[in-house]
C-alpha positions as CSV (number, residue, x, y, z in Angstrom):
1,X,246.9,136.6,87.8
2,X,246.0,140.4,88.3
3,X,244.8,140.1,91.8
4,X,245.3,141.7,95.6
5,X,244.2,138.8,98.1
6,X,246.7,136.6,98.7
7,X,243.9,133.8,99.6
8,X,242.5,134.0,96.7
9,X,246.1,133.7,94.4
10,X,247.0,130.7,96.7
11,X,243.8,128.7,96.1
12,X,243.9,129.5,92.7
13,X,247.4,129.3,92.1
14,X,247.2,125.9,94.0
15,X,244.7,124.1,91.3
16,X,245.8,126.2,88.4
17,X,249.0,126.3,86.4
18,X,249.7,129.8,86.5
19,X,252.2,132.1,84.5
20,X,252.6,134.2,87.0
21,X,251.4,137.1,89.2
22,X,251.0,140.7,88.4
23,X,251.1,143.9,90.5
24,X,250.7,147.7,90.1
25,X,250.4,150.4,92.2
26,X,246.9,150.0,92.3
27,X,246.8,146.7,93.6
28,X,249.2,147.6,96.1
29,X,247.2,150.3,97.4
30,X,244.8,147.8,98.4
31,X,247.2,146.1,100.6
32,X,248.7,146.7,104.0
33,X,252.0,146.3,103.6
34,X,253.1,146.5,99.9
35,X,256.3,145.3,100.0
36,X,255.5,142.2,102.5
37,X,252.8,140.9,99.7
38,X,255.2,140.9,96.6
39,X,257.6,138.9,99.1
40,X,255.1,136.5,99.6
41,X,254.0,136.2,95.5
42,X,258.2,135.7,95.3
43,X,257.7,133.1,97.8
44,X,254.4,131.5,96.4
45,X,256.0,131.7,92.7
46,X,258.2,128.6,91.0
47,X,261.6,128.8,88.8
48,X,258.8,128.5,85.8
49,X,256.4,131.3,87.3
50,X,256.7,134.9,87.4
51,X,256.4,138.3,89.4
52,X,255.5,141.1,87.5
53,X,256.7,144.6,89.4
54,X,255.3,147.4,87.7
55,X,257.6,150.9,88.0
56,X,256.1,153.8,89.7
57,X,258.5,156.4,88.4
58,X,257.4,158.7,85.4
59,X,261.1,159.9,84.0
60,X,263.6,157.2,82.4
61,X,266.5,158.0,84.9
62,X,264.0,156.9,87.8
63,X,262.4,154.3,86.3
64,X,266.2,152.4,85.3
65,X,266.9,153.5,89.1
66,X,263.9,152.0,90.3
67,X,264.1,149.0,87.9
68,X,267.9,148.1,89.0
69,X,267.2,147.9,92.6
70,X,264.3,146.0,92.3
71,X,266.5,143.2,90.6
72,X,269.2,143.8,93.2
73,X,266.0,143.0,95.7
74,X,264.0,140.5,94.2
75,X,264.7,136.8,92.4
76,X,266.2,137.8,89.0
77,X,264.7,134.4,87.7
78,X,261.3,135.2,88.9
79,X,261.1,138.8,87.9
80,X,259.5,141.3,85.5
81,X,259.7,144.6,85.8
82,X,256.7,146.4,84.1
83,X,257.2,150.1,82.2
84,X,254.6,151.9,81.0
85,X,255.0,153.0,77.4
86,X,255.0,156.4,77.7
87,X,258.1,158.1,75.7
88,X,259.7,158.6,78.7
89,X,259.2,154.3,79.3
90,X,260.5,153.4,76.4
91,X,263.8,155.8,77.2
92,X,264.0,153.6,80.1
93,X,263.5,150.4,78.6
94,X,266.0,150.9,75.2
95,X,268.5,152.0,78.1
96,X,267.7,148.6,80.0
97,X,267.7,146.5,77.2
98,X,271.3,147.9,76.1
99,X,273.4,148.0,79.1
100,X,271.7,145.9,81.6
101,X,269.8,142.7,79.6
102,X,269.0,140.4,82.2
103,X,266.6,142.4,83.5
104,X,263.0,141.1,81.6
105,X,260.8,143.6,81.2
106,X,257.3,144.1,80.3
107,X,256.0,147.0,78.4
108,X,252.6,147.9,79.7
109,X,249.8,150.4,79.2
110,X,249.8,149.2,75.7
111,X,246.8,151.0,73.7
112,X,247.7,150.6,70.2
113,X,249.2,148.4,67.7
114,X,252.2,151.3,66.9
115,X,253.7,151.5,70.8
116,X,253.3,147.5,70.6
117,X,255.8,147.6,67.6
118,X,257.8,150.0,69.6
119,X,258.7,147.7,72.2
120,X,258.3,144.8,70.1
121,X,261.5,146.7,68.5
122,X,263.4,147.4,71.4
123,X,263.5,143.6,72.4
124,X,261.1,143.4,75.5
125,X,260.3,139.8,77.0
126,X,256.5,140.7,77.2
127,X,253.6,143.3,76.4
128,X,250.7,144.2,78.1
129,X,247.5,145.9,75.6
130,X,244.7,147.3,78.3
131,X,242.0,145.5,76.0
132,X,238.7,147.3,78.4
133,X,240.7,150.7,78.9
134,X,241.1,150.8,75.1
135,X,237.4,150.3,74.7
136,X,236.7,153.2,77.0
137,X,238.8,155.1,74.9
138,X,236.6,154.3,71.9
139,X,239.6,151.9,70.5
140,X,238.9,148.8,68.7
141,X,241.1,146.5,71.3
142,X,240.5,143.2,69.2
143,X,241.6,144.7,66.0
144,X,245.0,146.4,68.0
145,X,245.5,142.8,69.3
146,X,244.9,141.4,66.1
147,X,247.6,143.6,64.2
148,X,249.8,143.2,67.1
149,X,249.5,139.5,66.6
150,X,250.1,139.5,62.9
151,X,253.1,141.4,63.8
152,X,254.5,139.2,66.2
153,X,254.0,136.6,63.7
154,X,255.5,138.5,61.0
155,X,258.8,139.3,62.9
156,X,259.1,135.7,64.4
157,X,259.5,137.7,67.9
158,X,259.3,135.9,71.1
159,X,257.8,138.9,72.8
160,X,254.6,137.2,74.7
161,X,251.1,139.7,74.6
162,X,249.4,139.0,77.4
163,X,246.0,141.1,77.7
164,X,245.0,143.1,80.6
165,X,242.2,145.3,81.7
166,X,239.6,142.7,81.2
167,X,235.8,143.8,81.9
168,X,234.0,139.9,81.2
169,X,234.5,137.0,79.9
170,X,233.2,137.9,76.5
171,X,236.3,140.4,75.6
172,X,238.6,137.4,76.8
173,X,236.8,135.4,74.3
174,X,237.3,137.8,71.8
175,X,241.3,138.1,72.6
176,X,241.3,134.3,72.3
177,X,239.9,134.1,68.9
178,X,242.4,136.7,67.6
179,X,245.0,134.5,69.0
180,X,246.6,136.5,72.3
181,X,249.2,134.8,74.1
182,X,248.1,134.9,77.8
183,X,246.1,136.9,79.6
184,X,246.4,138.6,83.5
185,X,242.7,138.6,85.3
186,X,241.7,139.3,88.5
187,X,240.7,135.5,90.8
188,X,237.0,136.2,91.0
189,X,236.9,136.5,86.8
190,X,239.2,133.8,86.4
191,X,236.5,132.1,88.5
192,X,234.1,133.2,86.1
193,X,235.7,132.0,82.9
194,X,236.3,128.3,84.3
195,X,232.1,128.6,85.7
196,X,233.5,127.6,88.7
197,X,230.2,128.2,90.7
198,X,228.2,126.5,87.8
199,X,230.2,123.4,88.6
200,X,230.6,123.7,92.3
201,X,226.2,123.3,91.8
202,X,226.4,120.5,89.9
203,X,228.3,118.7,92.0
204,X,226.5,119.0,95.3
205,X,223.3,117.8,92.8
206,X,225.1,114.7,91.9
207,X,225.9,114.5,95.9
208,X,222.0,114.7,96.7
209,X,220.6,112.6,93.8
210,X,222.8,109.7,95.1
211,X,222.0,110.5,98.8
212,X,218.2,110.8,98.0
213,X,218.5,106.9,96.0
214,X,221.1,105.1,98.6
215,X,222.0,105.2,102.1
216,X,225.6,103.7,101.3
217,X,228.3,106.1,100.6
218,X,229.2,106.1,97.0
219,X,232.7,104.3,97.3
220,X,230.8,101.0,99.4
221,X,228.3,100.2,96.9
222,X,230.9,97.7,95.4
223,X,234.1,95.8,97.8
């Protein structure tokens, strides 16, 4: 789940089985206390579930700086530290993967099929292509996650694509159909996808049409 209010990830996380639970910069600009709300998502997350920590450094000696103290910090079970894919990123993460490989890693900002090979190659637990950013950019994202896909497939990896930068339920559909992995959303689209309010409506109908027929409550009618 890709999403800043607590409230929200425990009521969701609560009736869901969740992967997991991303963060970035910008969704911890949104919060008061950064720091304080990835605690909580380490408390909130199980031994199956993980915390995805995204690196805010640009060069590859910060970003393995950054990268070891947040697994000195965090649950090494629980986390994922998140490099972008820039050439400086993948520095990082061949230097990660070599000398310290218990650190699992996501590479993200993914935009085309080529960087996904690139960290496909250097061994990363999990990939992140930015299926609406890549639509902005006048990229195909379907046919990237397609050919990233195939590739996966090709090269029996265990690297899991999970899509990101979602705009509606439609382009998760799509991502779906071209067989993605998982997928990272924001609560209120999640909401969306499962027609949550749809249902919620439905149900208070079936409440009235028995309360408008009986003055019993639903469970008495037989004892």
């Amino acid at each position: 789940m890709d999403e800043y209010d607590i409230s929200a990830i425990e009521k969701l996380n609560d009736s869901l089985t969740l992967s997991g639970f991303t963060t970035n910069p910008k969704i911890l600009s949104k919060v008061t206390d950064p720091w304080d709300f990835v605690d909580k998502l380490f408390g909130l997350a199980t031994q199956e579930q993980k915390v995805f920590v995204q690196s805010y450094e640009s060069d590859a000696e910060n970003i393995v700086e950054e990268a070891i103290k947040f697994s000195n910090t965090f649950a090494m079970e629980k986390l994922v530290i998140k490099i972008p894919l820039s050439l400086e990123g993948l520095k990082a993460i061949k230097y990660l993967k070599n000398q310290h490989p218990e650190i699992q890693i996501l590479g993200t900002t993914v935009y085309s099929y080529t960087s996904a090979i690139a960290a496909f190659e250097l061994g990363v637990e999990y990939i992140a292509p930015y299926v609406n950013r890549m639509d902005k950019q006048g990229i195909d994202p379907f046919r990237e996650v397609d050919l990233m896909m195939k590739y996966k497939k090709k090269m029996d990896s265990n690297t899991e694509v999970i899509g990101a930068s979602f705009k509606d339920v439609e382009q998760i559909g799509k991502c779906a159909e071209v067989g993605i992995d998982s997928i990272t959303i924001p609560a209120a689209l999640l909401e969306e996808t499962l027609n949550i309010e749809v249902v919620e409506r439905d149900i208070e109908n079936f409440r009235n049409d028995w309360a408008n027929q009986h003055d019993t409550n639903y469970m008495d009618v037989k004892k």
